[in-house]
N, C-alpha and C positions, 0 to 999 in steps of 0.2 A: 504493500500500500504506500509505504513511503518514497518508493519508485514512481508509481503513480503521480504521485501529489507531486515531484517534484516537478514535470511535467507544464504544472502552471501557475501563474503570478498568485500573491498571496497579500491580501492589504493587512499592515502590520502597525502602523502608527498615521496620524493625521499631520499635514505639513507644517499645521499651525503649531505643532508641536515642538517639531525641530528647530521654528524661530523661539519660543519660549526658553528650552534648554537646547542645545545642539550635539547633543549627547544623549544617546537611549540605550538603554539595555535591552535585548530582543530574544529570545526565545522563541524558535521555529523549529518544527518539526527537529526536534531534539535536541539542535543544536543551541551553544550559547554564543550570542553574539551582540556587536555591537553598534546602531547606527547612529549616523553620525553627519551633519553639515558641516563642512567643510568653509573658508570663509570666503572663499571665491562663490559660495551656492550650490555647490555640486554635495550630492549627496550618495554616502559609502556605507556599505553592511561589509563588516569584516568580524574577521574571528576574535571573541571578546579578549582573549589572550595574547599578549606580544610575542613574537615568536625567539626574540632574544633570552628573555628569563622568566614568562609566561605572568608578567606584569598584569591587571587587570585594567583594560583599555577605557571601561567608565569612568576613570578616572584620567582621561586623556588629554593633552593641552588641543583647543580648534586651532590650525592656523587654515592662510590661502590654499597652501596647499594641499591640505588632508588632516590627517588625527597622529600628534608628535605622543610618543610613550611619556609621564611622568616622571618614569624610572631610570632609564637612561638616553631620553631624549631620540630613539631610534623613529623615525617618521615615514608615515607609507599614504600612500594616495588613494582616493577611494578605489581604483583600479587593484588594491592589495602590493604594488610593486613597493617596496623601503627604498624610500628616498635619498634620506638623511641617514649617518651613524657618525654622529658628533665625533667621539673622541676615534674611533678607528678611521674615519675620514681624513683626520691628521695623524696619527701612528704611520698609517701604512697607505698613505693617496694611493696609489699605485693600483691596490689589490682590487679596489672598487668592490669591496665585499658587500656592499649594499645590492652592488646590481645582482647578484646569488641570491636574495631574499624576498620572498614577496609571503605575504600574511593571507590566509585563506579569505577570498573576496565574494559576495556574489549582489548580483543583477540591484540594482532599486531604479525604481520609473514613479513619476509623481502624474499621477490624473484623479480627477474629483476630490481633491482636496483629499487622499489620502497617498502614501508613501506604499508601493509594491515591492516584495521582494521576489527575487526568481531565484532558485534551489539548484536547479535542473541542468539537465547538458545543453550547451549549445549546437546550432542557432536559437534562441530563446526564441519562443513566439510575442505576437502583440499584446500587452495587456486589452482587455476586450474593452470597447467604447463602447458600453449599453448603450440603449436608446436615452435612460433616462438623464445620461450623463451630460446630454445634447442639451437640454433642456434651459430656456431661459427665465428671466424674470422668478427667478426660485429663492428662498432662502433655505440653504442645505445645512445640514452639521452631520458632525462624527460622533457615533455615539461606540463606547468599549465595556466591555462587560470580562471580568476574571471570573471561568466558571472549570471547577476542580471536577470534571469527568472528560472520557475520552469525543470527541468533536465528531466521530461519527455515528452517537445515538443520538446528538444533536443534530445532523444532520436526516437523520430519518425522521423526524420529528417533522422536516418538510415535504413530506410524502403520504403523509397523513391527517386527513380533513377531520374522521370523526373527532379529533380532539377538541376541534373548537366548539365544537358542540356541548361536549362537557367540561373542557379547563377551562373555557376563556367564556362559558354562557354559564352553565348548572352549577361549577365549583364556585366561581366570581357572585352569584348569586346570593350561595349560602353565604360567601364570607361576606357580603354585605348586610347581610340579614332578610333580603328579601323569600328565597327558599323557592322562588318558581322555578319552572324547566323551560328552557328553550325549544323550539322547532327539532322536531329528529332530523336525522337525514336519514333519506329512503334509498338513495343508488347515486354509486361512484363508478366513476371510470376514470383509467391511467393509461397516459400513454406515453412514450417517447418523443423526443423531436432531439435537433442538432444541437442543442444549445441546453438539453435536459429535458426534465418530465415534466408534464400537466397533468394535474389530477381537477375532475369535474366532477362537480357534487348537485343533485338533488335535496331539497329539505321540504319540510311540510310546508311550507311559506313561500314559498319559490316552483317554477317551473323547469321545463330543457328549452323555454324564450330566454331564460334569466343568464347574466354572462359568469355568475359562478358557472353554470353547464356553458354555454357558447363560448365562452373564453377562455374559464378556468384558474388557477395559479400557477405559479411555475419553481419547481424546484431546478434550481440554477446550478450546473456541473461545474465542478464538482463537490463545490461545498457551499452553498450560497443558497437563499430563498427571497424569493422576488412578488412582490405584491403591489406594484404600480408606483406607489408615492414615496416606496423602500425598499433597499436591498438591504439582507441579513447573511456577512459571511460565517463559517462556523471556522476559523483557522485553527490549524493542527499542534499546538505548541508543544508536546510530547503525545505519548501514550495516555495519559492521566490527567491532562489538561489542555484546557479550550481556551482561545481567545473570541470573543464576540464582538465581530465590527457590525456597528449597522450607519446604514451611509441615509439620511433621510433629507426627503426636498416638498417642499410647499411654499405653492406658486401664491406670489404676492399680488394682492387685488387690484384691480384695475387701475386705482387712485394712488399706488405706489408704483406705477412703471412709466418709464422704463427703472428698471431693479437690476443692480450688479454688483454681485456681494465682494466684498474686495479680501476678504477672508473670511475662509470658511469654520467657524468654531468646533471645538472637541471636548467632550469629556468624560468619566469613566461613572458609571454608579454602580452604588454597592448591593449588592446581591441577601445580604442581611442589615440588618436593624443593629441598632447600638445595645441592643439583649442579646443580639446572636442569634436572633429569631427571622426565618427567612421571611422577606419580601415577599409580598403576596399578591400586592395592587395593580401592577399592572401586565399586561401580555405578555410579553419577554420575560419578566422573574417569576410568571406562572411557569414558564415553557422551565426556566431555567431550575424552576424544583421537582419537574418533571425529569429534567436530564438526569443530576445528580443524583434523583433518587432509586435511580437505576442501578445505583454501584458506578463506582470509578471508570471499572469498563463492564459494562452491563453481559451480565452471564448470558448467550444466547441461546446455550444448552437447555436451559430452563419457560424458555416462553412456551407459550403455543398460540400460534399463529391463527388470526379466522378471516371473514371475505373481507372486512374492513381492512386489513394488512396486505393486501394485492399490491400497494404502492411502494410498500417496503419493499415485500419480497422482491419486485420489479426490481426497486434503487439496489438490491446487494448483487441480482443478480447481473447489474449492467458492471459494477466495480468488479467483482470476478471475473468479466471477460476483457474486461479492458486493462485490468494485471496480467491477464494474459496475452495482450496485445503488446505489453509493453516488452514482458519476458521475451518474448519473439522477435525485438526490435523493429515494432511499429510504434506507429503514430497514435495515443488514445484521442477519446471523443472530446472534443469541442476547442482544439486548436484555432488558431485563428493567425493568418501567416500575410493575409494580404492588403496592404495599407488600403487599397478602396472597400473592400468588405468594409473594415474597421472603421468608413467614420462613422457611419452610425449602424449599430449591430442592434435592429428592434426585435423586440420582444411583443410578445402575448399582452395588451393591458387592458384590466378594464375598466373602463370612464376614461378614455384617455382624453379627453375634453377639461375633466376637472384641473388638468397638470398641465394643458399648453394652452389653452382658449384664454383668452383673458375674461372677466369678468371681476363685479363687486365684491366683496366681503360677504356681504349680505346673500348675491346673488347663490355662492362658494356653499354658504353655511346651507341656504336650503336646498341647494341641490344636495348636498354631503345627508342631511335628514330624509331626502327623499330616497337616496339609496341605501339607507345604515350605515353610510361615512361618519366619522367623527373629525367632521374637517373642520381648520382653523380655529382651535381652541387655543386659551390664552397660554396652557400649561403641554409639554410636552407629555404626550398620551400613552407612546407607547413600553417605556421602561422607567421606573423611578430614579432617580437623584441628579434629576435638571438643574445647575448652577444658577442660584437669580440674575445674575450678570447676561447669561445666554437665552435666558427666559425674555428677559428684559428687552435684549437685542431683536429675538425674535418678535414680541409685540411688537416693538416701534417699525420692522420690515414689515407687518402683516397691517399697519394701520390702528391698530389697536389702544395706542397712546396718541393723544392726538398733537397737532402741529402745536396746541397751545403751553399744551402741558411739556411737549418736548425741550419749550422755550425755557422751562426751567428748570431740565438738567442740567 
């Protein structure tokens, strides 16, 4: 699997990150490492260890040219080649022992206000330009989530509808006290495409006119879930642990465009309460006490499976063949190699009106009511611990603080 993965880009931190500190610690698919801006702007993922005396590089000096070691000064370019080797530079000019040194490097590419990393052999492919990434007039951010089990029962987790049926309707219910049930769902179907699987769902309240069945969701290869106004990556940071990026965008109302965000905000929420008691309130830290409570890496030997898990079984049975594609020295599924494909690579969405049309606030909000959207609300909806600082930003983009009031920030 980790052959697989290596195969494709991985969003690992938000750019705005790296202007606040220019030094990060990163943990990827096993490895430990370090990214890092550079003061020319160019941005490097190298091995968190110096290869001189295995210094730890979080603690690295930025300059123009790359990240200088603490320890003895030894300096490598985001490319991983050593630069500089201060004192044996002058011992022994001659020997150019720096040129013999280069620090384990790989790939970063910056789009949608988040920082990629590539694992994988070269030719690297294109990070994918979603459709949604195209998108104007938006106010986006980065949302991060630290969640302690393995990143593919979180990723099944997007292959399966009935859930929200009961997590995110009948569980959310009781915890609110109201104690109703939601609409069943009566009939699913899954299926493949280039770019991952759709699953299409019937409920008691819906029809196969309705674009849950005509359009569907899309669970995004290989590790990703896609629902029109957000992408959710599941990234692989070991065996035992997950990183949760979710990249999200809502289009600012008519009386705020033209809108061009000049930085994209980032920030992490906690998974637990200051008890230690999990987070329950919103979607995501439902889903995410759903992962976890699987066990670290969820025993599969023990399930048993019924017609509601069709999507699953589909998603393991597509990643068993495409490890076998890779053993074999091919190409896995949903490569992307060629810059016109890539500028804009759409997807499945549905209401794709509510995210490019322009319209009012007003206009936004009833139409979001009339489908069960929960659009343009003051508080970010979908995971808990919103910074009021970003909270705040987001209002004043959306219109929601008015011109007068703004006058006296």
């Amino acid at each position: 699997m980790g052959n697989l993965l290596r195969r494709y880009w991985h969003p690992v931190a938000a750019i705005a990150e790296l202007e606040d500190r220019p030094i990060k610690p990163i943990r990827l698919l096993g490895e430990e490492l370090v990214l890092f801006r550079s003061g020319d702007a160019r941005f490097g993922l190298v091995d968190r260890h110096c290869p001189h005396r295995r210094a730890d590089l979080l603690n690295g000096i930025i300059e123009n040219s790359g990240i200088r070691c603490s320890y003895h000064g030894w300096c490598f370019a985001p490319s991983g080649q050593c630069l500089e080797q201060p004192f044996e530079d002058i011992a022994n000019p001659t020997a150019r022992f720096r040129d013999k040194i280069r620090i384990k490097s790989y790939g970063v590419e910056a789009k949608a206000g988040m920082l990629w990393a590539y694992l994988g052999p070269e030719p690297a492919p294109l990070v994918p330009n979603w459709e949604p990434f195209t998108w104007g007039n938006g106010f986006k951010q980065v949302v991060f989530a630290d969640v302690p089990c393995n990143w593919f029962q979180c990723q099944e987790n997007s292959c399966d509808p009935v859930h929200f049926e009961w997590m995110h309707r009948n569980w959310s219910s009781r915890l609110s006290g109201d104690g109703s049930y939601g609409p069943r769902h009566l009939e699913l179907q899954f299926e493949e495409f280039e770019f991952g699987h759709i699953y299409r769902r019937v409920r008691e309240d819906t029809d196969k006119s309705n674009p849950h069945w005509t359009v569907g969701a899309t669970t995004l290869w290989p590790n990703a879930f896609f629902l029109g106004d957000h992408i959710e990556w599941r990234v692989p940071v070991d065996d035992e642990n997950t990183l949760s990026v979710t990249w999200m965008f809502h289009r600012v109302p008519a009386e705020r465009e033209p809108y061009v965000q000049q930085r994209i905000p980032w920030w992490k929420g906690p998974i637990k309460d200051e008890h230690g008691n999990w987070i329950t309130s919103h979607v995501l830290n439902q889903d995410i006490v759903a992962w976890v409570g699987q066990g670290r890496i969820a025993d599969r030997t023990r399930e048993h499976l019924g017609r509601s898990d069709a999507g699953v079984h589909m998603l393991r049975r597509c990643f068993e063949a495409n490890m076998r594609l890779v053993e074999e020295g091919k190409e896995p599924k949903g490569l992307i190699r060629d810059p016109e494909r890539n500028i804009c690579v759409e997807l499945p969405i549905k209401h794709r009106e509510m995210f490019t049309q322009s319209m009012s606030l007003q206009q936004s909000r009833t139409l979001g009511r009339s489908l069960s959207y929960r659009l343009n609300e003051p508080e970010y909806q979908h995971q808990w611990g919103q910074p009021e600082a970003i909270k705040r930003e987001y209002q004043i983009a959306m219109g929601m603080i008015s011109d007068d009031a703004l006058k006296t920030i």
